[in-house]
Structures are given as structure tokens and as C-alpha cells.
C-alpha positions as CSV (number, residue, x, y, z in Angstrom):
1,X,161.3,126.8,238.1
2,X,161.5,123.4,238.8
3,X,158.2,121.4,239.3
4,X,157.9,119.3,242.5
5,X,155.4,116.9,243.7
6,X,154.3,115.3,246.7
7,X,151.5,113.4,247.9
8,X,150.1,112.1,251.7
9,X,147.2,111.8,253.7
10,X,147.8,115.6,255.4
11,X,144.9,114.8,258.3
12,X,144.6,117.4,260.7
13,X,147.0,120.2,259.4
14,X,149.7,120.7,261.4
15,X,153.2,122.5,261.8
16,X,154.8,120.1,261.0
17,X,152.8,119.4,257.4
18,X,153.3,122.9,256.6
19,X,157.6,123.2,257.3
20,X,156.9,119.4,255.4
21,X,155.4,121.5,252.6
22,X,158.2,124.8,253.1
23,X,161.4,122.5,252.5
24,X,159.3,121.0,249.1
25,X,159.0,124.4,248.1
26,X,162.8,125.1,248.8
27,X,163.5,123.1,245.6
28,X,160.5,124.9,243.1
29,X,157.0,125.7,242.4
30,X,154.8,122.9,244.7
31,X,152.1,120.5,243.6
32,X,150.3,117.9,246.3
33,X,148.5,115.0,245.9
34,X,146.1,113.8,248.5
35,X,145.0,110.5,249.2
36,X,141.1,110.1,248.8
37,X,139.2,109.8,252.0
38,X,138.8,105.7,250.4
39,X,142.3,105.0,249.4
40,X,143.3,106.3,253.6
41,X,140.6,103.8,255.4
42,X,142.4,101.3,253.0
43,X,145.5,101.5,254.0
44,X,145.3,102.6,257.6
45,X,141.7,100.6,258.1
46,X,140.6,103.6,260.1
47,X,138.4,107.1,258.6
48,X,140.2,110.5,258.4
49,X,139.2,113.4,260.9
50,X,138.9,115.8,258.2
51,X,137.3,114.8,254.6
52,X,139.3,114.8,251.4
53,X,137.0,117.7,250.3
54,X,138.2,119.7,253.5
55,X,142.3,118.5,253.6
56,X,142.0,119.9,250.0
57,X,140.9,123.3,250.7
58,X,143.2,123.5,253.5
59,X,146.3,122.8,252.0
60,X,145.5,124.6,248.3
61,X,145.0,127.3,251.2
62,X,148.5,127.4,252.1
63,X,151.2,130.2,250.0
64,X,153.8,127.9,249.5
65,X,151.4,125.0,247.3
66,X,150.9,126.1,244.0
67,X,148.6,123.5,242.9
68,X,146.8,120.5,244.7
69,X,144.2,117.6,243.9
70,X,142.7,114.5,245.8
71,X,144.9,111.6,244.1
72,X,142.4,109.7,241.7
73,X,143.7,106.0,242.1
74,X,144.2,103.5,245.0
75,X,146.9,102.2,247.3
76,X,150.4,103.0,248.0
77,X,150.7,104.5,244.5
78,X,147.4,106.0,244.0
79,X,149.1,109.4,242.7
80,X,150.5,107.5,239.5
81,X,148.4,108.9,236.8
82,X,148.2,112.2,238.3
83,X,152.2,111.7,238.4
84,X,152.9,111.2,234.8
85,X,150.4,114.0,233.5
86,X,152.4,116.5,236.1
87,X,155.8,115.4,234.8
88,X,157.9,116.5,238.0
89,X,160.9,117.0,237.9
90,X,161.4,116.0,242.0
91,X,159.0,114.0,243.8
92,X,159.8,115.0,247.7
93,X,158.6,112.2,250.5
94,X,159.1,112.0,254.4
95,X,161.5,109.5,255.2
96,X,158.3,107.2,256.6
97,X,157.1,108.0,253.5
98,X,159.7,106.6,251.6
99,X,159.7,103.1,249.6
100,X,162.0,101.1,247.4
101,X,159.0,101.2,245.0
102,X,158.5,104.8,244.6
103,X,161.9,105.5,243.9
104,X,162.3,102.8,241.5
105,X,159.3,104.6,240.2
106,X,160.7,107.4,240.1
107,X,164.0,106.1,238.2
108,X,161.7,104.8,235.6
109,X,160.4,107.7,234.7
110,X,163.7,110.1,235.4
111,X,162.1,112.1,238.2
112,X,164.6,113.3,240.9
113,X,164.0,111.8,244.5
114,X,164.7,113.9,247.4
115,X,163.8,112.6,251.3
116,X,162.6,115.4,253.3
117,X,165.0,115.3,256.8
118,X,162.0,116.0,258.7
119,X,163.2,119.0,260.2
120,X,160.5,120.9,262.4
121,X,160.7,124.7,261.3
122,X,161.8,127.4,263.8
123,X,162.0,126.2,267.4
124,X,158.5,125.0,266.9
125,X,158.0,120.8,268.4
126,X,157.9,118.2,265.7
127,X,154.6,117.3,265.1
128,X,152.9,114.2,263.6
129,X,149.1,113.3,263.0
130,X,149.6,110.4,264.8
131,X,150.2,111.8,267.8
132,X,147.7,114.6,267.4
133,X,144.7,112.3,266.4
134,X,144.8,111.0,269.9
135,X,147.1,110.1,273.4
136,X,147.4,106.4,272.4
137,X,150.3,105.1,273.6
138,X,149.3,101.2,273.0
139,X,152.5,100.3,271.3
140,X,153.3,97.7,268.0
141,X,155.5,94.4,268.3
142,X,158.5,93.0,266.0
143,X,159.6,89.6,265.9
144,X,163.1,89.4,265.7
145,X,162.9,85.5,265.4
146,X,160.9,82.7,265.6
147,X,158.1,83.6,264.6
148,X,155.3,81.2,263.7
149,X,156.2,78.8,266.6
150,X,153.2,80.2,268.2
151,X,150.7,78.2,265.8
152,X,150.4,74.8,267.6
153,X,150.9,72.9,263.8
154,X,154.1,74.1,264.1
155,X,155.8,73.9,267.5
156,X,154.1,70.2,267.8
157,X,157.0,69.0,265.6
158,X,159.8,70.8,267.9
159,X,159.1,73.0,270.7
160,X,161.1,76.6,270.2
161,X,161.0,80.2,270.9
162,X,159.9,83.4,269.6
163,X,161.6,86.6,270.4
164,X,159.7,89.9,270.6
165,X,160.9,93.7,271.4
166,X,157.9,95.7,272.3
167,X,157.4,99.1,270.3
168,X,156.5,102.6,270.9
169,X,153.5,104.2,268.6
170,X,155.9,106.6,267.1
171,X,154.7,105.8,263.3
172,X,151.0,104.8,262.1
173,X,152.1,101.1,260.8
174,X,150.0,100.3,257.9
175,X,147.3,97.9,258.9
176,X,148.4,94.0,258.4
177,X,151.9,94.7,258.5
178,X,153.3,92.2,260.5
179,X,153.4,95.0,263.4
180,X,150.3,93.5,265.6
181,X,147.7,95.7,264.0
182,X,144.6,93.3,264.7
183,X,146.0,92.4,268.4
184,X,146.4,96.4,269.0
185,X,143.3,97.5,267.8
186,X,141.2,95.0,269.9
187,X,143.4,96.1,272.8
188,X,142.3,99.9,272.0
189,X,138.7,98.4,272.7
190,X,140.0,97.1,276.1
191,X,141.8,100.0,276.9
192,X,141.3,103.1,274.8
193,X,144.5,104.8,275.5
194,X,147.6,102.0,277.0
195,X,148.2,99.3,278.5
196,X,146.8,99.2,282.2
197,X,149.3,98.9,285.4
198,X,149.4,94.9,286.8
199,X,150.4,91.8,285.9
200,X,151.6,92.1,282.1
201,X,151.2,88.2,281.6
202,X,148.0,88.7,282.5
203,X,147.0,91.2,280.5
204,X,148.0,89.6,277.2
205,X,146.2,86.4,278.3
206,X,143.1,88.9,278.8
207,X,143.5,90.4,275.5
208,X,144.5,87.1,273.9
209,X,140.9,85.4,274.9
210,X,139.3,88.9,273.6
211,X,140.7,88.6,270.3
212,X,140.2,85.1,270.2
213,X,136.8,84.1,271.6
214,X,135.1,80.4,271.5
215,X,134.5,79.7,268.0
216,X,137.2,81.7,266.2
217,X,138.1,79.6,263.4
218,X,141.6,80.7,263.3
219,X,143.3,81.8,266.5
220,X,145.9,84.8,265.9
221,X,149.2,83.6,268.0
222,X,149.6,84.4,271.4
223,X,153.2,86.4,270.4
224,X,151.2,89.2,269.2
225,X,148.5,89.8,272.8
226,X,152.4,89.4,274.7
227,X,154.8,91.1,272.3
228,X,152.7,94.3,272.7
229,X,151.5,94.2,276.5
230,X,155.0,93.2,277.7
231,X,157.8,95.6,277.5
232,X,161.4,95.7,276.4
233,X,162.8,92.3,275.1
234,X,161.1,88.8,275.4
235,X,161.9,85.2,274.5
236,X,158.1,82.8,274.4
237,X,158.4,79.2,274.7
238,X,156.0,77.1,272.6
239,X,155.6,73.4,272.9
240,X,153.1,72.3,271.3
241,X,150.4,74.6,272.6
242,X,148.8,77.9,272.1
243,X,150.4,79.7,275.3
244,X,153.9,79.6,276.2
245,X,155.0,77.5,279.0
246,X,157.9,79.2,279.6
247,X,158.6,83.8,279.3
248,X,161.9,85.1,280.0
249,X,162.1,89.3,280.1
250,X,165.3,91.5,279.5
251,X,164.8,94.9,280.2
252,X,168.5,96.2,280.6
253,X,168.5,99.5,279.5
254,X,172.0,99.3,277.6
255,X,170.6,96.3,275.2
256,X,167.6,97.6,274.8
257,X,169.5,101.4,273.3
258,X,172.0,98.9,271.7
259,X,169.1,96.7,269.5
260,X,167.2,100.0,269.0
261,X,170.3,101.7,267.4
262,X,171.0,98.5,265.2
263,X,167.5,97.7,263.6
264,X,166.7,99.8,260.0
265,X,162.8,99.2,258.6
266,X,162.0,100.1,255.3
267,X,158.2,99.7,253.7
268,X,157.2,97.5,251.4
269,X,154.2,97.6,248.4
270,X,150.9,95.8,249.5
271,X,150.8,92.4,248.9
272,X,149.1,90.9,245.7
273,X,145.5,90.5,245.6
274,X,144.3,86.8,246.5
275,X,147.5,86.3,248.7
276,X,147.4,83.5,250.9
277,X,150.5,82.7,252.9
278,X,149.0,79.3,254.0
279,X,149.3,78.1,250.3
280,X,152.4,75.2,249.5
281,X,153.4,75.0,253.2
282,X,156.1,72.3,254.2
283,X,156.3,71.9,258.0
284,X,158.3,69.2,259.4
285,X,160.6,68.6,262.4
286,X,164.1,69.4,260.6
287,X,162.5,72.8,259.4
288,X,160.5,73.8,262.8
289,X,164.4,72.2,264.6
290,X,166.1,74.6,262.3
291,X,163.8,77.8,263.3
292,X,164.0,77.0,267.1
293,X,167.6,76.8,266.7
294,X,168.1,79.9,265.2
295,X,165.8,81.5,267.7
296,X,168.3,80.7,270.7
297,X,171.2,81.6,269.0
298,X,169.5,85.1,268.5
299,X,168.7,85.5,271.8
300,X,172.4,84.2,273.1
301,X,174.0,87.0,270.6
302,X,171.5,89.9,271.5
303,X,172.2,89.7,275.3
304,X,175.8,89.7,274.6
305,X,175.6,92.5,272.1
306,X,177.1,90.4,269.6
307,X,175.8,92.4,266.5
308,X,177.6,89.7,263.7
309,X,175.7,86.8,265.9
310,X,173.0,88.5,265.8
311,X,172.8,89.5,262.1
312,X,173.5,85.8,261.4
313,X,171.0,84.5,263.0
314,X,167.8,86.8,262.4
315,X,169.0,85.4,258.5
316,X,169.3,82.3,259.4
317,X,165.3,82.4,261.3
318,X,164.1,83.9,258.4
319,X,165.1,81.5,255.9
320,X,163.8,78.6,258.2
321,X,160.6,80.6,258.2
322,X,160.6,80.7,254.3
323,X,161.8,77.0,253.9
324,X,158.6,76.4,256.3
325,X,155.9,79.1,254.0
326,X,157.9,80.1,251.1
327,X,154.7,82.3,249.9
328,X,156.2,84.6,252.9
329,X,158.1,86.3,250.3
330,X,158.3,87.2,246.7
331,X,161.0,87.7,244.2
332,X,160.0,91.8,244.4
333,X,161.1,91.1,247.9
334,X,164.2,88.7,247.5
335,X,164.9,91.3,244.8
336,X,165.1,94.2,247.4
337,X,167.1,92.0,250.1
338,X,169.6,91.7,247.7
339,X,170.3,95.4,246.8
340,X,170.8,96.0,250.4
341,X,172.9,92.2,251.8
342,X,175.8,94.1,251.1
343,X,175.6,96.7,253.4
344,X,173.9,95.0,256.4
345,X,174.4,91.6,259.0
346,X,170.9,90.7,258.9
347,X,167.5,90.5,257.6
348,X,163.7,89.5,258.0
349,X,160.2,90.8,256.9
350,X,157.8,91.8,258.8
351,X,154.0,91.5,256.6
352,X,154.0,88.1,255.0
353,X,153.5,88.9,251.2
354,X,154.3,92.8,251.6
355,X,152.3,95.0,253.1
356,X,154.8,95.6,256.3
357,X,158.5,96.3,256.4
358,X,161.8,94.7,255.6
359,X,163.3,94.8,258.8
360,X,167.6,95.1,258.5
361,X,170.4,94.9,261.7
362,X,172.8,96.9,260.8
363,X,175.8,99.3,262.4
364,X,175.3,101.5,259.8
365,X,173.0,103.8,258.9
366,X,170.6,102.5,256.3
367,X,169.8,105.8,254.1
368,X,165.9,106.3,254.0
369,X,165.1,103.8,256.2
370,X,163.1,104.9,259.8
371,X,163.9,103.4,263.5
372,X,161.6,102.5,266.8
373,X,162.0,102.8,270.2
374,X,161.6,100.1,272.4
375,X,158.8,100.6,275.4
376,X,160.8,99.9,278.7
């Protein structure tokens, strides 16, 4: 039989893990690698329920695994050594789990690479340890454009805009991955569960001075406190200071479903050790002009559902981002734009240096890539 091999966190066992674990074993004979309790707070920043020691004897428990182990190494490919002495002939990953980098992996070494379809078994619910581990319903944020204008050393050369669409918990987004992580978790400490009924302005100006208290040396941008307190779609004015002086909302349900159909994020490798995306800036008012431009012309195309405009323009705000911090990026990741330019209208990254998502708009389906939902 044909060996397969998988490898996750599997924190609190659940249906969904084991029909997960079934359709593996639909291809051969099942081995499972399980991130260490060590390599989990690292990515996520938060402990496991359950201990590697106990998610080991659980799922070496089940009939369908034939063999499993707690993965020896660290990060996003901690189950490498473990891989190469196994000598699959599939490795099987969840369609979140999936990245360019393990199947490229996976290419090196001629191992067969198969996305699960996620399909719950019987008419049992789908299930997800996120959901389970507790009823937070605090969502993420994208920026579709603009970012960075909500640093004061940039938007006092040129006021402009960023654009945010508000995003339901649905995945666990690795921690610093351009999703809002920091601004979320200190709004977990406000609010445990979601964000309260009231003003929503109010709210992110409340969690804003939380997560930026007198004597914080460097103030996290006001875009993340708003982008996940207010719902649907939302264009921030910036002029020069740390709040916007200006918030317009769309929360029409047909552009919301139309974005939410059109955007395709797929997960990129940690970012280098030492990173620093501050390094060999080059801010000036043609470049921060350029961005703000862009910005608008985003938000022109997305209310008309003008998915060409709108694919044109995300580009064109992400290269004025990278013209502005070029250590945004890396060739891994201009590599990985370019095997996929072909097939989509437009691009930007989410996780400065890796760590988050590329982040395509596209009227196609993007094979292997994983969708939001936009809170209304």
C-alpha cells in the first residue's frame, strides 16, 4: 500500500479531524505528524488545550492511523526530517493547510500532493478547533488598499485612504499575519467573546487607546482597532494624523457577497529571522500621491463592481506600498506572484516579509486557496 503522511496541530479531537484523518486513509496506510506543544504557541502565540503527549495518544488511538509522532522540528515545516525518513508517497493537507512551500516541497522530493476537500463525514456538522476552543466571534481585518497611510510619517506628505473589509473568525490566522492579530487579541481582553453593541467608532477609539497607552514607543495604526470593530466595507481618511478625519461605510449586501466571492488567500512561510520592514524605506510625496491614488480608484471600482478596476488597482496600491518599504516583500514572494499573475486581476500581501497571506481578486477559482466572509 501506498504510504501517506500528514501533519497538524489536532487540538481537541474532533469529527471533523477524524473524517480529516478517514479520506487520508482512503489513499493508503496513514502516518501523522504532530506539531510539539512549542512549535503550536509559536505559530499561533497561544498554548494548546490538550498537551502534545495527550493529542499523541489520542490520535495513535484512532484505527484508521497506522503510525504517529510529535514532529521533532519547528515552524511551518517542522515535520521535514520526520518527512524524508518516512518517504511518503502522498503528503495529504486541509486546504487551510495548504502552502506554495510545501508543495514545492513536496515536488522536490517527488511526493504526491493531494488537498483534502474538507468534506464532513456522514450528515455529521463540520467541525473546526477553532470554533470549539471557544464562542469568539471577534473577527480579523484585510486591507484591500492603502495601507500604511495610517502611520503619521506617511500621510503627512499626502493625505489618503485606507480601505478595510471586516472578517469573520472562520480560520485561526497565524499570529503577525497582516490579519490584526495584536489589535484582536487586546480586544479579547476588552471583550472576551465580540465586539459590544454601540457606537462602532467608538469602540475602535476605545480599543485603539488600549493597545496604545501613553508611552508606547510605536503606535500600531488606527486601521487595525477600526477595520475589525467596524463591519462590512470601510474607506479611513488620514491627513497627517493618527485618527482619520473622515470614515465612509458600505454595507450593501450585494458588494459585500460580490468582493467575498472575488478575493482567494493563500499562506505564506514565516518571515526570515531579523526581519525588519522599517529597513531602506523611501517615503516621499510622489510615492505616498501614488498610494492615495490608487486607494480611490479601488474604492470607485469596488462600489461599482468593476472587478478589472478593481484588480488593477489593489496592484497598482501594492506596488506604491513596495516602492514606499520594498523589504515588504521578497523575491520567494515576487517569485510566487508571478506563477499565479496569469490567472488573476489583482494582488497584495497581507504579513510584511511572510508570515500572512498573498491575498489575489480573482473570478476564478484559485485551486487550494481558502475564502472569508465579510461580518455585516
Amino acid at each position: 500500500m501506498k504510504k501517506v503522511f500528514v501533519s497538524g496541530c489536532y487540538d481537541m479531537l474532533h469529527s471533523g479531524h477524524v473524517a480529516f484523518f478517514e479520506e487520508a486513509a482512503s489513499y493508503g496506510q496513514l502516518y501523522v505528524g504532530i506539531g510539539s506543544d512549542k512549535t503550536i504557541n509559536e505559530l499561533k502565540a497561544r498554548k494548546t488545550i490538550n498537551s502534545d503527549a495527550e493529542r499523541l495518544y489520542m490520535v495513535k488511538s484512532l484505527r484508521v492511523v497506522q503510525d504517529a509522532w510529535v514532529n521533532k522540528g519547528g515552524g511551518l515545516l517542522d515535520f521535514l526530517d520526520e518527512l524524508k525518513e518516512l518517504q511518503p508517497d502522498i503528503f495529504f493537507v486541509n486546504a487551510d493547510g495548504h502552502t506554495p512551500q510545501k508543495e514545492a516541497l513536496c515536488k522536490e522530493l517527488n511526493i504526491e500532493y493531494v488537498v483534502s476537500k474538507r468534506v464532513p463525514h456522514g450528515n455529521l456538522p463540520v467541525r473546526s478547533t477553532t470554533a470549539l476552543r471557544q464562542e469568539c466571534k471577534i473577527p480579523y481585518r484585510i486591507d484591500l488598499a492603502g495601507g500604511w497611510h495610517d502611520q503619521p510619517y506617511v500621510s503627512k506628505y499626502a493625505a489618503g485612504s485606507v480601505l478595510t473589509i471586516c472578517i469573520e473568525p472562520d480560520f485561526e490566522f497565524n499570529d503577525r499575519s497582516g490579519m490584526s492579530t495584536s489589535s484582536r487579541k487586546k480586544a479579547i481582553e476588552l471583550w472576551q467573546t465580540d465586539i459590544p453593541d454601540g457606537d462602532k467608532e467608538k469602540l475602535a477609539k476605545t480599543l485603539f487607546c488600549f493597545e496604545n497607552p501613553p508611552g508606547t514607543n510605536y503606535v500600531s495604526g488606527s486601521q487595525d482597532s477600526l477595520g475589525i470593530t467596524m463591519p462590512g466595507l470601510n474607506k479611513y481618511l488620514y491627513d497627517g494624523g493618527y485618527w482619520p478625519t473622515d470614515i465612509q461605510r458600505v454595507q450593501i449586501p450585494e458588494v459585500l457577497d460580490w468582493i467575498e466571492e472575488r478575493i482567494w488567500m493563500i499562506p505564506l512561510y514565516p518571515r526570515h529571522d531579523n526581519y525588519d520592514v522599517l529597513a531602506n524605506t523611501s517615503i516621499d510625496e510622489m510615492r505616498v500621491q501614488a498610494l492615495s491614488q490608487a486607494t480611490d480608484e479601488c474604492w470607485n471600482a469596488l462600489q461599482q463592481k468593476d472587478a478589472e478596476a478593481v484588480g488593477r488597482a489593489m496592484t497598482k496600491s501594492f506596488n506604491a506600498q513596495i516602492a514606499m518599504f520594498p523589504n515588504m516583500v521578497s523575491p520567494d514572494i515576487m517569485e510566487q506572484i508571478e506563477n499565479y499573475r496569469p490567472n488573476v486581476l489583482g494582488w497584495k500581501v497581507s504579513g510584511a516579509g511572510g508570515g500572512g497571506y498573498l491575498i489575489f481578486f480573482s473570478e476564478n477559482p484559485i485551486e487550494n486557496a481558502i475564502q472569508i466572509r465579510i461580518r455585516r
